[in-house]
N, C-alpha and C positions, 0 to 999 in steps of 0.2 A: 389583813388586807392582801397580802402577797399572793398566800396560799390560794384567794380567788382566781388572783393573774393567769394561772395557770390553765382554770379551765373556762377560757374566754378566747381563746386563740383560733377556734372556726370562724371565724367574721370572713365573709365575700370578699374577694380584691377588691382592691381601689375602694375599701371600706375600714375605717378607722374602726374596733371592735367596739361592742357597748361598753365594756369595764374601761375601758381606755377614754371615749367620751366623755363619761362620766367623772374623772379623774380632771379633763382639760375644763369641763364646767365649773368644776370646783375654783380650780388655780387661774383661769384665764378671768381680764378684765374684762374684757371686751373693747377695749380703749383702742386696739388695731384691726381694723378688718382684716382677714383671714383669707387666706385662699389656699385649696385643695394640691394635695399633690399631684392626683390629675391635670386640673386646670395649666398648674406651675410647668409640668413637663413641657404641654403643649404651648405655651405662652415659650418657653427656652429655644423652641424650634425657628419660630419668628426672628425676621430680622432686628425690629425693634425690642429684641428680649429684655424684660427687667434686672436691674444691678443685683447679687443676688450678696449680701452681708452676713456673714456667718458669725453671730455672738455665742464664741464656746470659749473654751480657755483652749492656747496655744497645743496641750498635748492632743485635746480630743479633736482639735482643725489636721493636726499632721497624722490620727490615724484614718481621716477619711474627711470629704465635703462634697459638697455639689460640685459640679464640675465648672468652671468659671468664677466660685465666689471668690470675696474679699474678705480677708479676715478682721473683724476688728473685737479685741479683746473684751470680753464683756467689763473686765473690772473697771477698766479705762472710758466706757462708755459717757460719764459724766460729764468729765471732761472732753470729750472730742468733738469739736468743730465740722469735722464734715467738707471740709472748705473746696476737696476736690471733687466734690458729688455735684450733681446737677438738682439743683430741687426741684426742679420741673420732672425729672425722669424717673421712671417707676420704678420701684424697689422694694425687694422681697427679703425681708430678714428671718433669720432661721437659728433654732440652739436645739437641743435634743429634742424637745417637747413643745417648745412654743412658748417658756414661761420668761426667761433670760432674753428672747429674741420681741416680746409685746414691749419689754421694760426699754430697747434698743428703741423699737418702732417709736413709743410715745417719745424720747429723746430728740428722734427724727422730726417726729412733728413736732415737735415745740421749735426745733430748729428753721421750720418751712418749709418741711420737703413736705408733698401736697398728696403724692401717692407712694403709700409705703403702706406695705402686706405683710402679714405674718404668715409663715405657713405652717397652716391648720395640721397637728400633730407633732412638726419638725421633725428634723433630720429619721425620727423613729419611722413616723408616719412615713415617709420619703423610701425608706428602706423595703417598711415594710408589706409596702405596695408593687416593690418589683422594681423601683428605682436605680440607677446607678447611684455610685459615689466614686469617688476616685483619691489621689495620693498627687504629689510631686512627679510621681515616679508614671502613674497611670492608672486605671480603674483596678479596684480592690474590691474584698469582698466586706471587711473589715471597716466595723465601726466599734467606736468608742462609746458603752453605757452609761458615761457618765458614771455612776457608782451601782455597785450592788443594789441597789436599794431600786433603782430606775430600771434595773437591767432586762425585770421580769416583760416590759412594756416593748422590747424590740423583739421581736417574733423571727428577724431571718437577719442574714450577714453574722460574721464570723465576730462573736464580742472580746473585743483587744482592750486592755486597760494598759495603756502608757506608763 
């Protein structure tokens, strides 16, 4: 399957490629609507911008994120209340791909938050559309793959493993 990844990397901007697709149809529930990284950029421009929840583990949040998120630990997800979220207000969770961040979403909903989005690809898609990401420190070029095994699916940004 790897050695496909490779030659699937011409897909159009602002276009998730077909191998990549085909990969998030597999693993995605469908339990969270989705929303584009397109859409998301432009929705972050708005005053009323969406909360934006980053489910990754603590090293791959400090080598890169959206710019404004929150981090909440995926392992800890279970357990977390949420208490200082509004559930009325819209929020967008996000992990490399979108698979850690649907398991966050459904969390959310079970909790009552009423609008909560995945974005469609995560942090990969995000990237690999021409997105920023940023650091503590300020915008980077450098994201975290997650492992070898994920790595093949982010096509630009600098791959730093922590």
């Amino acid at each position: 399957m790897l050695s496909a990844c490779g030659s699937d990397s011409a897909s159009p901007p602002g276009q998730a490629s077909g191998m990549y697709k085909q990969l998030l149809r597999r693993l995605y529930h469908n339990t969270v609507p989705t929303v584009s990284a397109a859409a998301l950029a432009q929705e972050l421009k708005a005053p009323a911008a969406p909360v934006l929840l980053d489910a990754r583990t603590p090293a791959e949040y400090r080598v890169s994120h959206l710019a404004g998120a929150h981090f909440v630990n995926f392992d800890s997800i279970a357990t977390e209340t949420f208490e200082t979220l509004d559930r009325e207000q819209p929020v967008v969770v996000y992990c490399s791909v979108g698979v850690r961040s649907e398991r966050l979403g459904e969390r959310l909903q079970a909790l009552g938050f009423r609008k909560v989005r995945n974005l469609y690809g995560g942090l990969f898609e995000w990237v690999n559309e021409g997105y920023p990401v940023c650091t503590a420190q300020g915008p980077t070029t450098n994201v975290h793959p997650y492992s070898k095994w994920w790595s093949p699916w982010l096509k630009r940004g600098r791959k730093v493993y922590e």
